[in-house]
TORPA-4810 file (N, C-alpha, C, O; in nm, 3 decimals):
<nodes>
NODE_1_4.575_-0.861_-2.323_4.599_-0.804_-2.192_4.472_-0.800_-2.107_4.469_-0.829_-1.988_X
NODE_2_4.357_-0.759_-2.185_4.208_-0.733_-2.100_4.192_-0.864_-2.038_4.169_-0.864_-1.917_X
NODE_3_4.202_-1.005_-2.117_4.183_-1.111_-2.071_4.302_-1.155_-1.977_4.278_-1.269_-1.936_X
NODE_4_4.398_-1.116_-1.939_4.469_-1.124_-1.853_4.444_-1.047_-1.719_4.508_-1.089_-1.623_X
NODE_5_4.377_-0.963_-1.702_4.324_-0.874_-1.645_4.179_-0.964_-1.560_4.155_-1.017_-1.451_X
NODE_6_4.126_-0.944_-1.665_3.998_-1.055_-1.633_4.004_-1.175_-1.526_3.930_-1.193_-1.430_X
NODE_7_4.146_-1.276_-1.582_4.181_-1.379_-1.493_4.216_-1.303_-1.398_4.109_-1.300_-1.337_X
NODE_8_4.281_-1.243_-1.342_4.374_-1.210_-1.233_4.278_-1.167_-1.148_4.283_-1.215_-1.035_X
NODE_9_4.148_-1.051_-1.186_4.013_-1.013_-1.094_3.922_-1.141_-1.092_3.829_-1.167_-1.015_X
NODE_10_3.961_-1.198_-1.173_3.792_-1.299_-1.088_3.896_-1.466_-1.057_3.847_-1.578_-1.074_X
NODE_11_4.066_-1.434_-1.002_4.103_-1.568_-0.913_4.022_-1.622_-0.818_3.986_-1.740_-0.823_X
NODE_12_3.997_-1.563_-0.749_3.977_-1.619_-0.600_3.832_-1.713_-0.665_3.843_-1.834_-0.647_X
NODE_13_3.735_-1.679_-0.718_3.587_-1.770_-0.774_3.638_-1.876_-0.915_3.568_-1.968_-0.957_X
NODE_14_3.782_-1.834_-0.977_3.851_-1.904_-1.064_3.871_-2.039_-0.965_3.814_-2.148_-0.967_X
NODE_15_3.975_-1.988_-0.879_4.031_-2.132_-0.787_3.894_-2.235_-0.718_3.884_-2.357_-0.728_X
NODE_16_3.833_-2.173_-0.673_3.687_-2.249_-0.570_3.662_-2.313_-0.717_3.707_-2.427_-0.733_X
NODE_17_3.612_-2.266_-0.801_3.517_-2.364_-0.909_3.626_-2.476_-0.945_3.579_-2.588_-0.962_X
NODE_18_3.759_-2.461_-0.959_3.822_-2.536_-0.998_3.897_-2.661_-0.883_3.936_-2.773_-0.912_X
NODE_19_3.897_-2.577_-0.716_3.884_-2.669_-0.644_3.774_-2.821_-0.635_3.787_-2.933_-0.587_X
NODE_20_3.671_-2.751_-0.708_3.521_-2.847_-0.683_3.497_-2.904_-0.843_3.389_-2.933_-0.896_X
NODE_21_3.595_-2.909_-0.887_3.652_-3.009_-1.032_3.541_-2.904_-1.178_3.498_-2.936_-1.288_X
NODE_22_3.534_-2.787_-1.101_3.430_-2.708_-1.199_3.272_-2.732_-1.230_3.191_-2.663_-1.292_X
NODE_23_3.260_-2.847_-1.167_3.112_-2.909_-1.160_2.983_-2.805_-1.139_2.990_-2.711_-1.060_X
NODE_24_2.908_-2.822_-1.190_2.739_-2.752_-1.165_2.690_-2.774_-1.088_2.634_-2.692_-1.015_X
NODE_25_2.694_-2.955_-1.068_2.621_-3.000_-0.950_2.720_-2.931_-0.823_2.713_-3.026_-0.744_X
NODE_26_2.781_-2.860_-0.774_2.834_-2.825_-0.730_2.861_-2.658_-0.658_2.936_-2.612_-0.573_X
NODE_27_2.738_-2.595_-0.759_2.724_-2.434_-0.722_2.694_-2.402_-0.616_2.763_-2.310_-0.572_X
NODE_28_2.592_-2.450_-0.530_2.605_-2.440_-0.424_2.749_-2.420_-0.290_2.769_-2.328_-0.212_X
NODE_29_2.800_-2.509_-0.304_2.875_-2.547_-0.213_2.949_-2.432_-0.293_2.987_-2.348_-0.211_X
NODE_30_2.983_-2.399_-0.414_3.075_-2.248_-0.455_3.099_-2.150_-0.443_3.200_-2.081_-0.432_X
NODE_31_2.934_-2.130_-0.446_2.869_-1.982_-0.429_2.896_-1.962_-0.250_2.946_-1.863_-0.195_X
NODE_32_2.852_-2.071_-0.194_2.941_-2.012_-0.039_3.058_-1.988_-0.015_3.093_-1.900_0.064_X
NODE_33_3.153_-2.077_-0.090_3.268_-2.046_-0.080_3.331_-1.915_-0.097_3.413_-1.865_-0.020_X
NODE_34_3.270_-1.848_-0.241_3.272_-1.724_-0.302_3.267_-1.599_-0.176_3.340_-1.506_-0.141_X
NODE_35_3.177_-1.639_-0.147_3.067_-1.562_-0.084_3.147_-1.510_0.113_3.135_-1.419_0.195_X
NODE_36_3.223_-1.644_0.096_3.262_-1.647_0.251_3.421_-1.573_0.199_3.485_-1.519_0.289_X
NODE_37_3.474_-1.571_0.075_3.589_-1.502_0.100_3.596_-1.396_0.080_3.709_-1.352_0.099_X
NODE_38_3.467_-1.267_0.022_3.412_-1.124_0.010_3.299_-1.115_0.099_3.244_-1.005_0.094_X
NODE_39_3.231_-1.225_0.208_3.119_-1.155_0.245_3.011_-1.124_0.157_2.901_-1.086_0.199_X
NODE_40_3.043_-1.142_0.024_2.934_-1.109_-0.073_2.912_-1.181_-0.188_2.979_-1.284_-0.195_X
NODE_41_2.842_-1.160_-0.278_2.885_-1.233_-0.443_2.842_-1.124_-0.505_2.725_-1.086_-0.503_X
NODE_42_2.960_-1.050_-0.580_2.931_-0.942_-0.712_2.945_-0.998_-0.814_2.985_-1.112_-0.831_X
NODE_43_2.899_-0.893_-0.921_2.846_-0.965_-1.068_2.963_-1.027_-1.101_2.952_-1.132_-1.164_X
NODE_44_3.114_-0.974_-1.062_3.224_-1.023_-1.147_3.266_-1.168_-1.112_3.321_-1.249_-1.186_X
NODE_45_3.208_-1.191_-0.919_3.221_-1.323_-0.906_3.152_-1.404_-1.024_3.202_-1.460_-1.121_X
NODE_46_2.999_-1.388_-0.974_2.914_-1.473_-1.041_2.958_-1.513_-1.152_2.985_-1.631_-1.172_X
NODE_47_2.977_-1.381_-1.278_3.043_-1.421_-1.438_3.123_-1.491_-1.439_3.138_-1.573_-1.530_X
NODE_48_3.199_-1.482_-1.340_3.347_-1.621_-1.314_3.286_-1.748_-1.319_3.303_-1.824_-1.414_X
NODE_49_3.196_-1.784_-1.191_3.191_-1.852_-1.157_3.054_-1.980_-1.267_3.035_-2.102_-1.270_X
NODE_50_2.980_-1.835_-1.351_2.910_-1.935_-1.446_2.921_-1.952_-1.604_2.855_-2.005_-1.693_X
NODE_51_3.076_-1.856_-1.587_3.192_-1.937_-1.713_3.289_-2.036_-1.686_3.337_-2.097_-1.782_X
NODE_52_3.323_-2.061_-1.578_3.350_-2.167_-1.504_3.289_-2.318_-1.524_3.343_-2.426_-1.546_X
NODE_53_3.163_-2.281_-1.509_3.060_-2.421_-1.489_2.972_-2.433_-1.611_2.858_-2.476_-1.623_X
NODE_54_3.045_-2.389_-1.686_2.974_-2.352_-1.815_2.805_-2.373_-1.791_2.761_-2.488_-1.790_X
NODE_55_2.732_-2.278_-1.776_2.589_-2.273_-1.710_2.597_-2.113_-1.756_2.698_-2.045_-1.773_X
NODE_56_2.426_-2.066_-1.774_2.464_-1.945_-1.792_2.392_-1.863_-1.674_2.327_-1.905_-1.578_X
NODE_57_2.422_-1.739_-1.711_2.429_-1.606_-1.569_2.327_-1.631_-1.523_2.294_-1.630_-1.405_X
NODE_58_2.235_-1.670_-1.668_2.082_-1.610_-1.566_2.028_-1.780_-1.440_1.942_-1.780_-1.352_X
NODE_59_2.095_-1.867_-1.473_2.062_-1.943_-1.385_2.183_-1.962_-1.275_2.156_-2.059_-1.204_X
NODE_60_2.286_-1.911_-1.244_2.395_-1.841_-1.143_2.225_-1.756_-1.081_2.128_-1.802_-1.021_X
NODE_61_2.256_-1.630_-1.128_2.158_-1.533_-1.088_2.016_-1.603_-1.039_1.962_-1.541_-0.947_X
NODE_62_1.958_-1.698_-1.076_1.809_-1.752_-0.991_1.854_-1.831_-0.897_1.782_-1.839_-0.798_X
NODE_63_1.984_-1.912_-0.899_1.977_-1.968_-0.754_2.052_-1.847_-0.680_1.965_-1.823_-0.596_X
NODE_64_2.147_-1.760_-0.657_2.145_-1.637_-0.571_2.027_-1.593_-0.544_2.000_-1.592_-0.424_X
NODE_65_1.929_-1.545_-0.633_1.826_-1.487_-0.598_1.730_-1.588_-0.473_1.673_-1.531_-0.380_X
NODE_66_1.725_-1.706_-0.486_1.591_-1.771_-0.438_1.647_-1.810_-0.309_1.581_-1.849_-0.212_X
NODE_67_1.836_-1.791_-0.318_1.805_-1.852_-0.157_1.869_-1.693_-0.067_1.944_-1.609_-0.117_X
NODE_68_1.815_-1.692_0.062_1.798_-1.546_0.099_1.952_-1.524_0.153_1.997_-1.410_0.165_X
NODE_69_2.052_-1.674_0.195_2.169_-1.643_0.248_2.268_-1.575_0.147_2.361_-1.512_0.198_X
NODE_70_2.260_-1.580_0.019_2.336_-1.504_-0.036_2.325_-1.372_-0.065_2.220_-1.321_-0.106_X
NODE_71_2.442_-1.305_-0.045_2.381_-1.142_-0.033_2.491_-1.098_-0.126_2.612_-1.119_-0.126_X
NODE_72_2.381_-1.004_-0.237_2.428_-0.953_-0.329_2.508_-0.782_-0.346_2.552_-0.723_-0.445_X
NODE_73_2.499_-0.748_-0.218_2.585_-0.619_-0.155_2.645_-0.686_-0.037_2.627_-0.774_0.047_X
NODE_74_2.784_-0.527_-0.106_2.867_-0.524_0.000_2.819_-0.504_0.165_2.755_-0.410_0.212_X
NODE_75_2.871_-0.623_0.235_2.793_-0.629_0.377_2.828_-0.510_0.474_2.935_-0.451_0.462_X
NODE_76_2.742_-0.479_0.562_2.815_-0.366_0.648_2.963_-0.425_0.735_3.004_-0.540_0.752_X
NODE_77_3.023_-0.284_0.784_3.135_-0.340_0.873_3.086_-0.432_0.972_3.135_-0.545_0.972_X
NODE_78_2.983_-0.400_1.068_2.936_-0.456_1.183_2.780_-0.559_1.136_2.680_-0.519_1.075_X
NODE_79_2.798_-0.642_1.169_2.651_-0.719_1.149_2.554_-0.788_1.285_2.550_-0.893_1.349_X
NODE_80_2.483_-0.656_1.282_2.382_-0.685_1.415_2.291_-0.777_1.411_2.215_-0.727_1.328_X
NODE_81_2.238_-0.886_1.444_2.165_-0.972_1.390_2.067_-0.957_1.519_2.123_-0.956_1.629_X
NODE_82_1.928_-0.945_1.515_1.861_-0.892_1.639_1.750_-1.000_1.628_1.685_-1.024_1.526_X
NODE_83_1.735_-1.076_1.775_1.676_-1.205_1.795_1.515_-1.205_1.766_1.462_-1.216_1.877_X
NODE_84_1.448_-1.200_1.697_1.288_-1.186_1.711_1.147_-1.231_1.735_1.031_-1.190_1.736_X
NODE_85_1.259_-1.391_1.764_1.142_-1.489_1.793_1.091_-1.430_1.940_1.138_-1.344_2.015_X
NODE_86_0.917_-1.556_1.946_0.877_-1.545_2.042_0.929_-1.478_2.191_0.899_-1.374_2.250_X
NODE_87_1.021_-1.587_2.221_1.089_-1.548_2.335_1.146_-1.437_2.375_1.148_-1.413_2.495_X
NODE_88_1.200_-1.355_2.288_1.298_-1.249_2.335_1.227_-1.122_2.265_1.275_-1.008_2.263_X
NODE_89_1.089_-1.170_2.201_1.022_-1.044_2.198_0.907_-1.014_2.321_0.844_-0.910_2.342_X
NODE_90_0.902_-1.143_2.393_0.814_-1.129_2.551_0.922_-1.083_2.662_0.901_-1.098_2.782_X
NODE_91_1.056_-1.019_2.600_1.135_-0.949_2.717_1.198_-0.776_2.659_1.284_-0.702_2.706_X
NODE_92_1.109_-0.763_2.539_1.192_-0.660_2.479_1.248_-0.641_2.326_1.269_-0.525_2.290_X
NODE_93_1.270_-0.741_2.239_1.352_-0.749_2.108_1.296_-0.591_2.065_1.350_-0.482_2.041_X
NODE_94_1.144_-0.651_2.071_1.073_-0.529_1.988_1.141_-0.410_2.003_1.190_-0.358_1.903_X
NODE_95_1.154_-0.351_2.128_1.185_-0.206_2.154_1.322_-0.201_2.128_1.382_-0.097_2.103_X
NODE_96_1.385_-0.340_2.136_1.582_-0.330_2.109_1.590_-0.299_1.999_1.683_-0.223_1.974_X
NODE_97_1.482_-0.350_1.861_1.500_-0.331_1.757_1.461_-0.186_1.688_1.521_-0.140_1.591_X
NODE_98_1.337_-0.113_1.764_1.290_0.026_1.719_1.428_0.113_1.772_1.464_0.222_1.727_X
NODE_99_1.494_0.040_1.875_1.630_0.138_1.943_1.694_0.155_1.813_1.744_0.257_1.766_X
NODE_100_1.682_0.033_1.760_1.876_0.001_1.682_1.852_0.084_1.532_1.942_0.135_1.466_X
NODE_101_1.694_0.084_1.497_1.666_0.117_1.395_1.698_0.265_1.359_1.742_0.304_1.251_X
NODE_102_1.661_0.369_1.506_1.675_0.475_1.541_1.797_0.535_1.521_1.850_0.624_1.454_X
NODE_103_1.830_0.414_1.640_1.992_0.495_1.641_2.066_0.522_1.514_2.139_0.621_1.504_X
NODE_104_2.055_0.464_1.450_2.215_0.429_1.303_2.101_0.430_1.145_2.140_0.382_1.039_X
NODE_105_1.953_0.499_1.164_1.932_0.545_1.105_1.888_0.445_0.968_1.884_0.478_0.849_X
NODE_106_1.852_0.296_1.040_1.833_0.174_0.915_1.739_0.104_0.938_1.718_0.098_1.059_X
NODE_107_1.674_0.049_0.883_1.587_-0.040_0.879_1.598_-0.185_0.907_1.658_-0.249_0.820_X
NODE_108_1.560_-0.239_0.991_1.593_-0.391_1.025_1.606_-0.459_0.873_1.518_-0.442_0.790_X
NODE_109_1.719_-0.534_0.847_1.711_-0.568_0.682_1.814_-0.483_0.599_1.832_-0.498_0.478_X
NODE_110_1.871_-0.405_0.668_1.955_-0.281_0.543_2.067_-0.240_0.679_2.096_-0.289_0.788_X
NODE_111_2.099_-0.144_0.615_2.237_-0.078_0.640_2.301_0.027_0.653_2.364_0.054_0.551_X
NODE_112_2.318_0.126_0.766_2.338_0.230_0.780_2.422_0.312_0.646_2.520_0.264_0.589_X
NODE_113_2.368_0.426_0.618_2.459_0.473_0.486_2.598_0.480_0.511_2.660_0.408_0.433_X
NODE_114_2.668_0.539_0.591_2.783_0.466_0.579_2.884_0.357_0.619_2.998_0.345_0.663_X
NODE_115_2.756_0.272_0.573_2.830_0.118_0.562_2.865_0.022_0.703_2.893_-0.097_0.716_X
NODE_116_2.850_0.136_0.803_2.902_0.092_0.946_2.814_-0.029_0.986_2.866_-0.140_0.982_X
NODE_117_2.729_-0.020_1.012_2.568_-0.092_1.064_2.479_-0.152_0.983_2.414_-0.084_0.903_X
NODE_118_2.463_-0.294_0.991_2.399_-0.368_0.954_2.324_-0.409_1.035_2.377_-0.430_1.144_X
NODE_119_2.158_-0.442_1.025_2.062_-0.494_1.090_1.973_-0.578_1.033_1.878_-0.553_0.959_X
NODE_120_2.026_-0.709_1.085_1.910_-0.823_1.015_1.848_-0.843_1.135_1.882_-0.807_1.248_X
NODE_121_1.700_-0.936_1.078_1.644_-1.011_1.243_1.653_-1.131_1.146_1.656_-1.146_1.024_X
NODE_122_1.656_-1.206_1.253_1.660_-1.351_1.307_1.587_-1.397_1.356_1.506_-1.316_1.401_X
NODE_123_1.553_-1.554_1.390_1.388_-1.575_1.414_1.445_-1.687_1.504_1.399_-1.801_1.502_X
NODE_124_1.562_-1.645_1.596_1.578_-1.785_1.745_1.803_-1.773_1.710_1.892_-1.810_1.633_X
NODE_125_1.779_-1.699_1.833_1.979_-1.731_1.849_2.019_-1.830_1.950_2.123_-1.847_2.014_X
NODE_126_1.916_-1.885_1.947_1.925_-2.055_2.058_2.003_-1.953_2.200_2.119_-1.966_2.240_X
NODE_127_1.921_-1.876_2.240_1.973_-1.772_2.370_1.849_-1.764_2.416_1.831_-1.667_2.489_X
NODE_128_1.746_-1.843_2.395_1.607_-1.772_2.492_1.624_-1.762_2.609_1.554_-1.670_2.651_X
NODE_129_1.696_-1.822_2.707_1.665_-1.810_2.831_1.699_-1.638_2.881_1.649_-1.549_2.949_X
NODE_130_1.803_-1.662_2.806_1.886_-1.501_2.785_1.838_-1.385_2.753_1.917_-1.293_2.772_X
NODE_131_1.703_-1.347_2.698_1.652_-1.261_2.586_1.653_-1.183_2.656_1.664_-1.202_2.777_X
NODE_132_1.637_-1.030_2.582_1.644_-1.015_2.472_1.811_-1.022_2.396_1.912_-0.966_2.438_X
NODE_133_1.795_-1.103_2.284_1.969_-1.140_2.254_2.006_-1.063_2.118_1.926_-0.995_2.055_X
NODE_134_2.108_-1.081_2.091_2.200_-1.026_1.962_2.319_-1.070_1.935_2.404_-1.104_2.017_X
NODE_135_2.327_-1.069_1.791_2.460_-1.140_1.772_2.538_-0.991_1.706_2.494_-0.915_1.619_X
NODE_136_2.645_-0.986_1.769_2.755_-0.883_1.676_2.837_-0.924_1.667_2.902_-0.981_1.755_X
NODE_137_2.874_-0.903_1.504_2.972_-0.984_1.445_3.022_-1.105_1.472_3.138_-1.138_1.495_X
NODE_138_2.910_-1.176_1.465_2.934_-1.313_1.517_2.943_-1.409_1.684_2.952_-1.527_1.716_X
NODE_139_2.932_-1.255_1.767_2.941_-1.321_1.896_2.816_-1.285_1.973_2.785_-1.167_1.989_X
NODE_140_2.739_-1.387_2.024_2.620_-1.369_2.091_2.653_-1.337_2.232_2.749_-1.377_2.298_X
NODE_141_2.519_-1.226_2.281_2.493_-1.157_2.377_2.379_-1.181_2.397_2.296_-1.210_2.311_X
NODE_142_2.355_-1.169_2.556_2.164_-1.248_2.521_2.157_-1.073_2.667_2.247_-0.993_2.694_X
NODE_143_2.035_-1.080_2.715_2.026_-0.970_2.849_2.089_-0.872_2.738_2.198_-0.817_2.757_X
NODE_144_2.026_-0.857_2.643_2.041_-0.726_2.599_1.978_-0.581_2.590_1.864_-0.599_2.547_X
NODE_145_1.997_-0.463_2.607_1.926_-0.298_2.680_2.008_-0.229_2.570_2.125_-0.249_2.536_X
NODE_146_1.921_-0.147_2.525_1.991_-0.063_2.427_2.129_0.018_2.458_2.222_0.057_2.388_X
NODE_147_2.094_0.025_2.615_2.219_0.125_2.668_2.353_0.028_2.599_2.441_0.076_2.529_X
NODE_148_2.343_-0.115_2.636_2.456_-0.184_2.642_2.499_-0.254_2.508_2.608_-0.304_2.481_X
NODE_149_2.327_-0.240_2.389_2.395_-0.241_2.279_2.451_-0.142_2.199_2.522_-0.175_2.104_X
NODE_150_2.418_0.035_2.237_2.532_0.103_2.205_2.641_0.097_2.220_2.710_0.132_2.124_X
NODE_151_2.715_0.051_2.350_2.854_0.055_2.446_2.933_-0.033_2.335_3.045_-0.011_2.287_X
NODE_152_2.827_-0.157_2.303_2.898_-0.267_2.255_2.929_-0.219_2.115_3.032_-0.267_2.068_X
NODE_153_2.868_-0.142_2.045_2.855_-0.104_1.909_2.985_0.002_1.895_3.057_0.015_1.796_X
NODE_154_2.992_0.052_1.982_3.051_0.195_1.988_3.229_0.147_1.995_3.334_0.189_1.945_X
NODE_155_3.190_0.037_2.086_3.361_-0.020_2.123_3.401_-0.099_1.968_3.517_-0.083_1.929_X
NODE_156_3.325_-0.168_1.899_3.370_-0.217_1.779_3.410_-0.149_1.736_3.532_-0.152_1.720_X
NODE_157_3.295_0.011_1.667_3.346_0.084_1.557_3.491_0.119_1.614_3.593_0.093_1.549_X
NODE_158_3.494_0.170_1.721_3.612_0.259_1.759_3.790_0.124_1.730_3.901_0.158_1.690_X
NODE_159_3.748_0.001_1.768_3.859_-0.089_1.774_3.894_-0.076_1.607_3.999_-0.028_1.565_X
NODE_160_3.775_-0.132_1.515_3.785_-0.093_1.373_3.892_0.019_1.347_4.010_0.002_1.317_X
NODE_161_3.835_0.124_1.364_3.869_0.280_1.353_4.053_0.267_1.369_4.125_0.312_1.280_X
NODE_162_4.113_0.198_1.496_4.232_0.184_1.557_4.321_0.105_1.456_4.440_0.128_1.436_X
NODE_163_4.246_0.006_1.392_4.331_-0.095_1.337_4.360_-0.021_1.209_4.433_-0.071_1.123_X
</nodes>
């Protein structure tokens, strides 16, 4: 039964490895896959995915580790991605980012404790002309003021909140 159990929690990294004929040469392209249908890769993916490819954990675990796009926690609801190159720190990023850090209580890189707010930087959202820019949840804003990245923050959580 446990091993029935087992299959049924780790399908979704069962099917991807087996879409990609189970191959090694192939983890890459998996581990995104994984990754894009939780937002994340937890240990139970990974164990799937490097009994799968018959390879073991600890080399699953060094390529997660070495490349920085895979993220090994659960992601926040909202993902602020705050622009930091050159450009949009000669109009402001800097101070957008001491705002954002303030406000929701996180560190550029981490995640408000409850889970709401995420803050990465980014190093160019191809928006310079625009700066200072931000991406939330995927949709870029460039002429960005803290006033208007609260408004914008505030209207997500609350749409979230509705659904």
């Amino acid at each position: 039964m446990a091993a029935l159990i087992d299959k049924l929690e780790h399908a979704p990294a069962r099917l991807i490895c087996g879409r990609h004929g189970n191959r090694p040469d192939a983890l890459l392209e998996i581990l995104h896959e994984a990754q894009a249908a939780d937002g994340w890769l937890n240990d139970d993916a990974l164990r799937t995915i490097a009994d799968a490819l018959n390879i073991s954990r600890a080399e699953t675990h060094g390529v997660v580790s070495f490349y920085h796009d895979y993220k090994r926690e659960a992601p926040a609801k909202h993902a602020i991605k705050l622009c930091r190159a050159e450009a949009c720190q000669a109009v402001g990023s800097e101070a957008l980012a001491a705002h954002a850090e303030k406000k929701w209580d996180t560190p550029t890189g981490g995640k408000s404790a409850d889970g709401e707010i995420g803050l990465e930087a980014v190093y160019c959202l191809g928006n310079c002309a625009l700066g200072p820019s931000v991406m939330i949840d995927g949709e870029l804003f460039g002429r960005m003021t803290p006033e208007r990245l609260d408004a914008l923050i505030e209207q997500r959580i609350e749409k979230t909140e509705r659904e």
